[in-house]
Structures are given as structure tokens and as C-alpha cells.
Backbone and ligand atoms as CSV (ligand in chain L), in Angstrom:
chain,resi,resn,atom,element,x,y,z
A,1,UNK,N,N,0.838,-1.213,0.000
A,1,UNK,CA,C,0.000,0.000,0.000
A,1,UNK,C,C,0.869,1.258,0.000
A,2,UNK,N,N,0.527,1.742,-0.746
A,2,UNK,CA,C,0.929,3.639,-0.876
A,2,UNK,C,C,0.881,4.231,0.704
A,3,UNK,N,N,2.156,4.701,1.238
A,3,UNK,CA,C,2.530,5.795,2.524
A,3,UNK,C,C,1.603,6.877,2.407
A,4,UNK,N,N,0.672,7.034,3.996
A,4,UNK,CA,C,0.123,7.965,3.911
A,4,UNK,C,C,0.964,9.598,3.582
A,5,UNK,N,N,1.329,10.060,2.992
A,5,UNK,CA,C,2.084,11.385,2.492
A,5,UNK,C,C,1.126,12.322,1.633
A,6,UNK,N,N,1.473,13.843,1.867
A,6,UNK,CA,C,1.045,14.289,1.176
A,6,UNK,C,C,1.739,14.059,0.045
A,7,UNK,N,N,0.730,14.613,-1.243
A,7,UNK,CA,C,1.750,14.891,-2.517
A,7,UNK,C,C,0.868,15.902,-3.048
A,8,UNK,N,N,1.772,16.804,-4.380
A,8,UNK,CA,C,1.157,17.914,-4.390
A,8,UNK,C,C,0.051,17.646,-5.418
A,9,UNK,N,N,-0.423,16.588,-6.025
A,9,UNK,CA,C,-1.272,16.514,-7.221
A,9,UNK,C,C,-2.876,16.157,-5.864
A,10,UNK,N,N,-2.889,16.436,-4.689
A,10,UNK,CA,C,-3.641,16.499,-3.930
A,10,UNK,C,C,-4.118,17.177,-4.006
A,11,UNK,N,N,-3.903,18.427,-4.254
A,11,UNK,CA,C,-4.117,20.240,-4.265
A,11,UNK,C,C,-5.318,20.464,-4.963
A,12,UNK,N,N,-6.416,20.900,-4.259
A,12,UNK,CA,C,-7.651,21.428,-5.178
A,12,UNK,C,C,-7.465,22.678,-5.320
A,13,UNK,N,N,-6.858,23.316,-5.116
A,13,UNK,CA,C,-6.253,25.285,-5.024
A,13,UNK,C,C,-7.280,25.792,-4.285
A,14,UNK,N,N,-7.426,25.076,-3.362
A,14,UNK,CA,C,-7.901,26.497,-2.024
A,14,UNK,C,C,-7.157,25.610,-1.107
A,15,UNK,N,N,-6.191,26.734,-0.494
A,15,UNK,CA,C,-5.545,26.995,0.661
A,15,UNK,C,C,-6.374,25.903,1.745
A,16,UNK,N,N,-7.569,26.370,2.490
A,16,UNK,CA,C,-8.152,25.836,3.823
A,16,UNK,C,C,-8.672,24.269,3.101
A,17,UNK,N,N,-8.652,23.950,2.442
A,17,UNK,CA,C,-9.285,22.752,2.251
A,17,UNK,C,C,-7.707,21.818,1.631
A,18,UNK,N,N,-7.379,22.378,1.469
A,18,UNK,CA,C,-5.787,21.712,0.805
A,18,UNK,C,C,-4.957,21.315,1.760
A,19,UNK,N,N,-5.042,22.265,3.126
A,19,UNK,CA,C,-4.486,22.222,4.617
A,19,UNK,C,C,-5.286,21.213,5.302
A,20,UNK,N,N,-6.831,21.033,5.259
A,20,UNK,CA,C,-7.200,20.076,6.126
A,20,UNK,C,C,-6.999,18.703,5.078
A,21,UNK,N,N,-7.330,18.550,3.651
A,21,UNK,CA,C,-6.517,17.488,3.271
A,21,UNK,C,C,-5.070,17.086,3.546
A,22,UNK,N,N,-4.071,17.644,3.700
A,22,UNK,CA,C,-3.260,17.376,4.363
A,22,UNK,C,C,-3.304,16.790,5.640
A,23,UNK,N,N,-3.824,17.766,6.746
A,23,UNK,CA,C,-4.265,17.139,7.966
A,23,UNK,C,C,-4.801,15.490,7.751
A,24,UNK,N,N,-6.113,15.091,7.215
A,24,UNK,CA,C,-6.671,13.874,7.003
A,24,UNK,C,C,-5.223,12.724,6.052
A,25,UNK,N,N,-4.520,13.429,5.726
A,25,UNK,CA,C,-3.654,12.030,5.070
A,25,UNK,C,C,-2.409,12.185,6.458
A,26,UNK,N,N,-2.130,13.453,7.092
A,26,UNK,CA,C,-1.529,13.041,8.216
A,26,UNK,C,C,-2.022,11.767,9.644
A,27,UNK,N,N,-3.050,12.455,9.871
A,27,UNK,CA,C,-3.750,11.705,10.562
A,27,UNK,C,C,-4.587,10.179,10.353
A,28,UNK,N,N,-4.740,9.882,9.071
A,28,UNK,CA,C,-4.182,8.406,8.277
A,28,UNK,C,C,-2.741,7.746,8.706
A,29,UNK,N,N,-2.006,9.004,8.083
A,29,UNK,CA,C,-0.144,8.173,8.777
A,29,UNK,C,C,-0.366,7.835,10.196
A,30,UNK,N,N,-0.655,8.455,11.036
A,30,UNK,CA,C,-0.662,8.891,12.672
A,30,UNK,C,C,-1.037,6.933,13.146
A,31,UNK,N,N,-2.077,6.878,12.246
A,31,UNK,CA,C,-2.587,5.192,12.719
A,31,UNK,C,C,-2.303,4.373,12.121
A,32,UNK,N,N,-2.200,4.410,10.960
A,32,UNK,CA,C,-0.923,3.321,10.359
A,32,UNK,C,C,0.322,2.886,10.886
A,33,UNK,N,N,0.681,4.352,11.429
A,33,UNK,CA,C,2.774,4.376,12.305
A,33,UNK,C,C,2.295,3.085,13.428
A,34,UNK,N,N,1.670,3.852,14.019
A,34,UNK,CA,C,1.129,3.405,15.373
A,34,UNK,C,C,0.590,2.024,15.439
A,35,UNK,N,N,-0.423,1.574,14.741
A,35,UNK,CA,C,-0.581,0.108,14.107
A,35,UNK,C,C,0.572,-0.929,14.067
A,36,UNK,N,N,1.352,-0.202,12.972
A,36,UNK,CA,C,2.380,-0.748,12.467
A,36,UNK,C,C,3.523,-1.074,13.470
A,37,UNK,N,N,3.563,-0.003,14.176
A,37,UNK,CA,C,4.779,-0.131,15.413
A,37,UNK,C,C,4.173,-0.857,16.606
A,38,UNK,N,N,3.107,-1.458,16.673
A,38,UNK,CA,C,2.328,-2.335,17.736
A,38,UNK,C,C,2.467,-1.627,19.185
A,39,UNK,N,N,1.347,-0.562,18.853
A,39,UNK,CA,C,1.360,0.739,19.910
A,39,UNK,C,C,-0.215,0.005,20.911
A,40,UNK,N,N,-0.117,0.257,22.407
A,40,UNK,CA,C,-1.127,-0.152,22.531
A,40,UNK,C,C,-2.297,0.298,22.320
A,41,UNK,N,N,-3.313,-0.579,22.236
A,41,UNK,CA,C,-4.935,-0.595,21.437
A,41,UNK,C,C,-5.516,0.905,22.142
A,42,UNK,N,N,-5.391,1.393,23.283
A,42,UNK,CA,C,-5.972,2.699,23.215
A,42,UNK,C,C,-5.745,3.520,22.715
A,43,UNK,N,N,-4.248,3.626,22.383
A,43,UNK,CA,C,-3.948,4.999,21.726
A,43,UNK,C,C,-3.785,4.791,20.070
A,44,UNK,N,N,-4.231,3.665,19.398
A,44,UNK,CA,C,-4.884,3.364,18.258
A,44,UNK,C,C,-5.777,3.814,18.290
A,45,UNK,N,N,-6.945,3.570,19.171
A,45,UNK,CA,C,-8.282,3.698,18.917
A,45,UNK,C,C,-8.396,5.706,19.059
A,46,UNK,N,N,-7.470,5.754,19.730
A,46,UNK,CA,C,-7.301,7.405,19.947
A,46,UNK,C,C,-7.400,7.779,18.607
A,47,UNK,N,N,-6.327,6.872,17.783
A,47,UNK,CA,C,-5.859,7.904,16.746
A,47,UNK,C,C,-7.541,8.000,15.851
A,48,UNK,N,N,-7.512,6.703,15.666
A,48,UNK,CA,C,-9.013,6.266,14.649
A,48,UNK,C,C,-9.814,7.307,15.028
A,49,UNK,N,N,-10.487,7.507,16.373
A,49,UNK,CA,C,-11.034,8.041,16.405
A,49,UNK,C,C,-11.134,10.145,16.037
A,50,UNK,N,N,-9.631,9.915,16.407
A,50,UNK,CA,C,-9.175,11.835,15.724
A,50,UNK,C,C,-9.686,11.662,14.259
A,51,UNK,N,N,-8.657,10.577,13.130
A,51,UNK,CA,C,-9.009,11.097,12.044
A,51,UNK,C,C,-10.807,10.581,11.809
A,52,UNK,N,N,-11.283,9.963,12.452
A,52,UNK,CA,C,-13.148,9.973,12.006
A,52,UNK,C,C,-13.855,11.092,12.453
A,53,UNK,N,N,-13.177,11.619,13.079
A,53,UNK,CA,C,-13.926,12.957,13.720
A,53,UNK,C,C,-13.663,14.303,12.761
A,54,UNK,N,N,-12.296,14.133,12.204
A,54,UNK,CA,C,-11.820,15.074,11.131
A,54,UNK,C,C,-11.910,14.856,9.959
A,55,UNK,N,N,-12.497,13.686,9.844
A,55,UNK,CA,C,-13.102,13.457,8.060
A,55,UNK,C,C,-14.517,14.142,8.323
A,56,UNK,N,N,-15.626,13.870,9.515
A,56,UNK,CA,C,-16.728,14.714,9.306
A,56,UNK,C,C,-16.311,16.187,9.182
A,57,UNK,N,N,-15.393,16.751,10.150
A,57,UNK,CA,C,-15.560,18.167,10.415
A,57,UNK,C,C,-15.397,18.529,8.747
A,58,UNK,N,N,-14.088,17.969,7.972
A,58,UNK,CA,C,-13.327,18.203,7.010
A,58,UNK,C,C,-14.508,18.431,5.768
A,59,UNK,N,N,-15.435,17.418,5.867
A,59,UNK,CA,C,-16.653,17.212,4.611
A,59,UNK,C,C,-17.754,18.347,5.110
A,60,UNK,N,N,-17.485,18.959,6.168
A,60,UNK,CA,C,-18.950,19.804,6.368
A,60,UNK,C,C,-18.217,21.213,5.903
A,61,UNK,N,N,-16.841,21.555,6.132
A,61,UNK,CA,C,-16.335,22.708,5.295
A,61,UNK,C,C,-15.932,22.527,4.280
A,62,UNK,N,N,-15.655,21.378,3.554
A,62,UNK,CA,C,-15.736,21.212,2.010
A,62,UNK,C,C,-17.211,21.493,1.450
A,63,UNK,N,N,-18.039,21.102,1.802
A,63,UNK,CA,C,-19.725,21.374,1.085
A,63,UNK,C,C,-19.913,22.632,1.548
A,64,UNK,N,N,-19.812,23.715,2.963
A,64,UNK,CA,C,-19.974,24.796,2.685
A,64,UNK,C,C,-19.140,25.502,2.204
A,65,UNK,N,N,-17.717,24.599,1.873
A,65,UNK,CA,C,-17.256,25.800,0.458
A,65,UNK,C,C,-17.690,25.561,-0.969
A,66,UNK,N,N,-18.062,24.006,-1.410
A,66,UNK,CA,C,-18.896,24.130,-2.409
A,66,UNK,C,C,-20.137,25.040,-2.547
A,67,UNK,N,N,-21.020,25.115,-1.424
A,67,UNK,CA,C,-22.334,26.042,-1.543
A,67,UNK,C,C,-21.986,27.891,-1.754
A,68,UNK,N,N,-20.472,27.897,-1.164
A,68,UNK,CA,C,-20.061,29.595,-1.480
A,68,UNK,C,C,-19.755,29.596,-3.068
A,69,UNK,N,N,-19.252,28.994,-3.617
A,69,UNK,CA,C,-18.696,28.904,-5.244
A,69,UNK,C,C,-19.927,28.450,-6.084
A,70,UNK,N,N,-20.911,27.762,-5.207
A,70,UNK,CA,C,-21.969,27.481,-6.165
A,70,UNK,C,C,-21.821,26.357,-7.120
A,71,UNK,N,N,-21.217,25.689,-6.778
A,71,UNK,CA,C,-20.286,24.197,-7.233
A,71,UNK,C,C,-21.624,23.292,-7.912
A,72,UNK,N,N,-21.727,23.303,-9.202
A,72,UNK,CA,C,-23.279,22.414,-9.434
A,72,UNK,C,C,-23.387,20.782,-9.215
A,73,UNK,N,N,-21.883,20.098,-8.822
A,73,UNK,CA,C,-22.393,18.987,-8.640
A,73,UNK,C,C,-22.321,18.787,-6.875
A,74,UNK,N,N,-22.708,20.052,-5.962
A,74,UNK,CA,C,-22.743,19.915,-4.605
A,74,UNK,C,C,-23.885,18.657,-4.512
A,75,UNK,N,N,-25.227,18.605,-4.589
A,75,UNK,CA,C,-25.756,17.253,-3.954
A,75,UNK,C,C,-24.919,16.342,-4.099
A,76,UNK,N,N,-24.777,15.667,-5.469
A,76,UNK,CA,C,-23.981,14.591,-5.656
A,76,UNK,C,C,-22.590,14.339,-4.877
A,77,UNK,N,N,-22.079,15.745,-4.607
A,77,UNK,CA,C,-20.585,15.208,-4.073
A,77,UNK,C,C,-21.198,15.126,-2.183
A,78,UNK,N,N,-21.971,16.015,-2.247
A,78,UNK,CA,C,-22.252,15.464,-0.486
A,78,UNK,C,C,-22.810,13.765,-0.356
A,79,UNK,N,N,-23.539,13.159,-1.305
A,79,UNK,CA,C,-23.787,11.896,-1.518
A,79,UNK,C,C,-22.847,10.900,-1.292
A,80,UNK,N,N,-21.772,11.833,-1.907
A,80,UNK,CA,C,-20.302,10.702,-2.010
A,80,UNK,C,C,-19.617,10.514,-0.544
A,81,UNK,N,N,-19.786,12.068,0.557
A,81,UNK,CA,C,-18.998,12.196,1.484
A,81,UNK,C,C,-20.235,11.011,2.655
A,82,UNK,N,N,-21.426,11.179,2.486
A,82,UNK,CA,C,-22.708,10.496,3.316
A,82,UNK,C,C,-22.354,9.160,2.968
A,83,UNK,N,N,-21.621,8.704,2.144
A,83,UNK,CA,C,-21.497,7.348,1.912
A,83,UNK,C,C,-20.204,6.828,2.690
A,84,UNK,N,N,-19.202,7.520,2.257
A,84,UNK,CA,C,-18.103,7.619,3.146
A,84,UNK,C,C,-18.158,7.200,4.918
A,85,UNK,N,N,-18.983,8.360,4.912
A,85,UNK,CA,C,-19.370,8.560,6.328
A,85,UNK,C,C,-20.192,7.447,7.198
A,86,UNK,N,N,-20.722,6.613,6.057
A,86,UNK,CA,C,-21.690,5.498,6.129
A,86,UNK,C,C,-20.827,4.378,6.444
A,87,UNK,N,N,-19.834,4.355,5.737
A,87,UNK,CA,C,-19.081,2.821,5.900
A,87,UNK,C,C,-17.944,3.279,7.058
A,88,UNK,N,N,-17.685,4.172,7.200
A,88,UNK,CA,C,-16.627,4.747,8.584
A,88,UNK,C,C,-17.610,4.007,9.848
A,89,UNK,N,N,-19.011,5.226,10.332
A,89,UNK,CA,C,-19.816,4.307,11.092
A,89,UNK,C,C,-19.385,2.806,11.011
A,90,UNK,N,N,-19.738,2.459,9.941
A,90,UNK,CA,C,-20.050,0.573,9.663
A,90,UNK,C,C,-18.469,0.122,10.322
A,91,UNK,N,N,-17.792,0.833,10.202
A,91,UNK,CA,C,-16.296,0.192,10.453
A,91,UNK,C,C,-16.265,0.271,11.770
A,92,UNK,N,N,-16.377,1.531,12.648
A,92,UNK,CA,C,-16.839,2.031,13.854
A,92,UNK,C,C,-17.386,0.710,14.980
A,93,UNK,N,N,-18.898,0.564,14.269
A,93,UNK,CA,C,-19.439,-0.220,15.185
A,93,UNK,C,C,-19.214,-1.377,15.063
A,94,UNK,N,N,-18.457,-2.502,14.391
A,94,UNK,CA,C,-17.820,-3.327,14.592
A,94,UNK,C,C,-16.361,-3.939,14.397
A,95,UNK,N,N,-16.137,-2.526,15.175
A,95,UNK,CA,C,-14.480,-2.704,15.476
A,95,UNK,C,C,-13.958,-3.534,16.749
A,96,UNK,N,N,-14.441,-4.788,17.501
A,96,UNK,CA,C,-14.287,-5.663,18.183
A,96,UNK,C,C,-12.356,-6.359,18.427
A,97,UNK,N,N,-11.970,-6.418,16.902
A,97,UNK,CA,C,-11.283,-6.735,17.025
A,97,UNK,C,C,-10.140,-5.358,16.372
A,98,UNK,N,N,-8.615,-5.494,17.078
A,98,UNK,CA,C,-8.104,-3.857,16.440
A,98,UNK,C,C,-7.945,-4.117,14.978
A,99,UNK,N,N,-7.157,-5.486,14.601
A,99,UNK,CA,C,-6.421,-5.132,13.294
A,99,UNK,C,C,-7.163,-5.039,12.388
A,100,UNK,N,N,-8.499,-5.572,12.841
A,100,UNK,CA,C,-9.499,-5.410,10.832
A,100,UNK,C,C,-9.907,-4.099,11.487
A,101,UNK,N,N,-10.051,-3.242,12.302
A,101,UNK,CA,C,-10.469,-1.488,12.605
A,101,UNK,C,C,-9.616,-1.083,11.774
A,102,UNK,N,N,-8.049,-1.143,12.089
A,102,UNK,CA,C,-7.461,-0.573,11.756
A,102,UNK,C,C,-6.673,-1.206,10.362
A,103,UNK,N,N,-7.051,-2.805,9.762
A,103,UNK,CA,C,-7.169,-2.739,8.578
A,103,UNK,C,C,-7.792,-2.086,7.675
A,104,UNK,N,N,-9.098,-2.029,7.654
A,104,UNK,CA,C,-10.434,-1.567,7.348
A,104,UNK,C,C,-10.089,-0.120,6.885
A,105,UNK,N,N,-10.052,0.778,8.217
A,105,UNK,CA,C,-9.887,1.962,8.288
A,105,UNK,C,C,-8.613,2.943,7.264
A,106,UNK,N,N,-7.578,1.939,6.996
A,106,UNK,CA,C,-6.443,2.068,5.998
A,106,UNK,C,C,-6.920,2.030,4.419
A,107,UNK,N,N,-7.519,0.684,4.166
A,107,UNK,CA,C,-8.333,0.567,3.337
A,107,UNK,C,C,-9.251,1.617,2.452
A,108,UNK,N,N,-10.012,2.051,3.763
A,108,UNK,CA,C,-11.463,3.196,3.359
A,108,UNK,C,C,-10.474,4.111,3.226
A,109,UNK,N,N,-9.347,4.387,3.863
A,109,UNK,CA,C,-8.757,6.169,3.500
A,109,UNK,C,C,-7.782,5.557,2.130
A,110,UNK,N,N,-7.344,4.607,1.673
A,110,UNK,CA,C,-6.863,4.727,0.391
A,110,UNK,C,C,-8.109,4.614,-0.793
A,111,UNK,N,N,-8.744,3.708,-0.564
A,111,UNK,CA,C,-9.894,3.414,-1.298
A,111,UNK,C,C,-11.164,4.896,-1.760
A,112,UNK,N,N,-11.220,5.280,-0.829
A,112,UNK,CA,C,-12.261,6.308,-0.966
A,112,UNK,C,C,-11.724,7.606,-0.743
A,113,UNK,N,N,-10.886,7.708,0.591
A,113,UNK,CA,C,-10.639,8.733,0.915
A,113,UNK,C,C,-9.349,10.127,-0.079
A,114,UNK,N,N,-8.230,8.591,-0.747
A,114,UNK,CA,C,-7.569,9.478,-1.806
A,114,UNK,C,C,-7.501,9.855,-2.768
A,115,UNK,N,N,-8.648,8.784,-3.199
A,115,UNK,CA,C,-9.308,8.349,-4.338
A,115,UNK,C,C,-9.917,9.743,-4.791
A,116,UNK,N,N,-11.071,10.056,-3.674
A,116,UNK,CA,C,-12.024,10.873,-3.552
A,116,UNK,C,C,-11.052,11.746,-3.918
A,117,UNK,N,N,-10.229,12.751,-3.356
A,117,UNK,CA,C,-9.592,14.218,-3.613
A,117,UNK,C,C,-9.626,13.904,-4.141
A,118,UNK,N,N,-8.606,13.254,-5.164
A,118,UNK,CA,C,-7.978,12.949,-6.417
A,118,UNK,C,C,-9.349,13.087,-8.012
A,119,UNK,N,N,-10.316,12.442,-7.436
A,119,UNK,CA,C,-10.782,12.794,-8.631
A,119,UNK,C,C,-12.562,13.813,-8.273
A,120,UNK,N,N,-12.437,13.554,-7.164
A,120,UNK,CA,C,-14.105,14.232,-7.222
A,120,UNK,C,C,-13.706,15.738,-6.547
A,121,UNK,N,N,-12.991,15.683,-5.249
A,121,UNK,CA,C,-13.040,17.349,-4.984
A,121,UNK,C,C,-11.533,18.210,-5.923
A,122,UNK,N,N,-10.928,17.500,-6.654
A,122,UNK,CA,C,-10.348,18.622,-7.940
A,122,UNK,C,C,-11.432,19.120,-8.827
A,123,UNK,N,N,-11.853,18.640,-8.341
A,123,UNK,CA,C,-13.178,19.470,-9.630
A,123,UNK,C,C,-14.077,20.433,-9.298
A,124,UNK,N,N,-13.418,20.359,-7.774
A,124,UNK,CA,C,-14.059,21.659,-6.700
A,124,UNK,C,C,-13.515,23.110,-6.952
A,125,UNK,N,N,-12.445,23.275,-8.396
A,125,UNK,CA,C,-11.735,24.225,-8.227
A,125,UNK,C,C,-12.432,25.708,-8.447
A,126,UNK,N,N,-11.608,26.508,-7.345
A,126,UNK,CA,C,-11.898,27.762,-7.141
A,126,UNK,C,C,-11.790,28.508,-8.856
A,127,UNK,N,N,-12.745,29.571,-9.020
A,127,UNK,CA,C,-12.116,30.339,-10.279
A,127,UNK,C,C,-10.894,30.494,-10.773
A,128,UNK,N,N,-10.288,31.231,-9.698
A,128,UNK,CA,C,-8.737,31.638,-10.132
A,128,UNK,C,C,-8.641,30.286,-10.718
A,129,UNK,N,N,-8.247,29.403,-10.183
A,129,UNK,CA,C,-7.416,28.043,-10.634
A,129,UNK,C,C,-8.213,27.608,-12.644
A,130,UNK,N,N,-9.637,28.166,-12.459
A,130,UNK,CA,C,-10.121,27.695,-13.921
A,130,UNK,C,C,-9.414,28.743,-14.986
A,131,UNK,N,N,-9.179,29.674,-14.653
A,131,UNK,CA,C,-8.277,31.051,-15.236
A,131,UNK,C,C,-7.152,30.648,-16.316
A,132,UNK,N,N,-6.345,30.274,-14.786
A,132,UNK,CA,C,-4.688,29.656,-15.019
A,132,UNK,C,C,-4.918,28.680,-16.126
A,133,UNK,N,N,-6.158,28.072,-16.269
A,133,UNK,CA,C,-5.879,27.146,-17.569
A,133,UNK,C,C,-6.118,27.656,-19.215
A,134,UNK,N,N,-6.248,28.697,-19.079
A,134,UNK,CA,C,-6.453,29.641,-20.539
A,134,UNK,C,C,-4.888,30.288,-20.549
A,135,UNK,N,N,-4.350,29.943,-19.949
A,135,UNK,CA,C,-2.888,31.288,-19.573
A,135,UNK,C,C,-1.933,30.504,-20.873
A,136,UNK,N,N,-2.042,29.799,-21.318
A,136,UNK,CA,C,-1.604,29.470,-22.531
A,136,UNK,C,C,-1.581,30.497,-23.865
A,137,UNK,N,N,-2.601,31.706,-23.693
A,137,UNK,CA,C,-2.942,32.242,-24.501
A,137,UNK,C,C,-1.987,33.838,-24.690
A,138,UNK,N,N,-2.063,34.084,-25.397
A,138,UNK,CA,C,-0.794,35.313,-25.904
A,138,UNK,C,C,-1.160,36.867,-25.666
A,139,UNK,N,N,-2.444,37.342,-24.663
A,139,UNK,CA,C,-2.969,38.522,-24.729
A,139,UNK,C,C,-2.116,39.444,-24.138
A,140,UNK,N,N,-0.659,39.119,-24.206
A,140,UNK,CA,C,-0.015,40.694,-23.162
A,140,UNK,C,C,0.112,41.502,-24.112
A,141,UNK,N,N,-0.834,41.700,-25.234
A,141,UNK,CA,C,-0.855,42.953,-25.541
A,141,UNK,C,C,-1.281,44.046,-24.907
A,142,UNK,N,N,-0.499,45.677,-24.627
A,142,UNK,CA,C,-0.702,46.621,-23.859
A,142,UNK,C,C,0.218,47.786,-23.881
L,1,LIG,FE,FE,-15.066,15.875,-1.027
């Protein structure tokens, strides 16, 4: 599996949402390290529980920055984050045993979670960023 790390093709070009994506692939590493280094089960479940708490906060200021830009596929992409959010729960309440939690939980953040930036919130981009893609063009006449 791919190291939780940022990389820069993460970048939807807004600043606050580019920073808490960062945050969410840090806090992915945070329980993987910890997993991996056979840390005990509370302060796993610590971690799990930071980044599930910061994937909701993270999806409720991604959709109200879609609703400021007026983003037309906002229902649909909140659909995508409610689903997300659906199988996190599902992972949640039968986390009995640690390593399929924290298999599971590795899983859903490569599977959905990098997946997701990568192709559904780049398409969240701010104006400026739709701009920069005409800049190919020769107008410094002046
Ligand atoms: Fe999103």
C-alpha cells in the first residue's frame, strides 16, 4: 500500500481545504505508524477516532465551500462524502477486534478517501485556478 504522504497533485487550489486534506492524510499516517509499530490498542483507537472525527468536520467545510462557489455537482458530491461517512460508522461499530479497525480503516482512506480528492473534490476548483488554464494564450498585448 501507498505511505500515507502528502503529494502535491492532492491540491484542489484552495488553501483551507488543501491544509485540512493534508491534515486527514496526516492523521491516516498517525494510525498506520502506530498500528504498524504495535502501539497499545488505546492509543490506536485514539488515533481512529481523531481522524473519524476530522473526516466529518473536514466534509462539512468542504460542502460549505462548495455552496459559497456554487459548485453544481454539490448534492452529488455530499452523496459521495454520506457514503463515506456510512461505511466509517459501519467500520466504527464493529471494530471488536483492532487489526481489521485498523485494517479496514487504511483501506477506506486509500480506497475512498484518496481516491475521492484525487478525482471528485479537484473538480471543486476555485475560479482563479479555472483562469490559469487559458494562460496558454498570448494577450499581453498593452
Ligand atoms: Fe469531497
Amino acid at each position: 500500500m501507498e505511505e500515507f504522504v502528502w503529494r502535491d497533485k492532492y491540491s484542489i487550489g484552495n488553501a483551507q481545504i488543501d491544509a485540512e486534506h493534508l491534515r486527514l492524510v496526516e492523521l491516516a499516517g498517525v494510525v498506520a505508524t502506530l498500528a504498524d509499530s504495535g502501539e497499545q490498542m488505546a492509543r490506536i483507537k485514539e488515533a481512529v477516532v481523531a481522524l473519524y472525527d476530522y473526516v466529518k468536520t473536514h466534509f462539512q467545510h468542504e460542502e460549505e465551500y462548495m455552496l459559497q462557489l456554487g459548485y453544481p455537482r454539490y448534492e452529488e458530491h455530499k452523496k459521495l462524502h454520506q457514503e463515506i461517512i456510512a461505511e466509517m460508522n459501519a467500520i466504527m461499530k464493529h471494530s471488536g477486534n483492532l487489526d481489521v479497525l485498523v485494517y479496514k480503516f487504511k483501506r477506506l482512506m486509500h480506497s475512498w478517501v484518496l481516491e475521492h480528492i484525487l478525482t471528485e473534490d479537484s473538480r471543486i476548483a476555485p475560479p482563479k485556478k479555472a483562469e490559469e488554464k487559458t494562460d496558454s494564450s498570448t494577450n499581453e498585448a498593452g
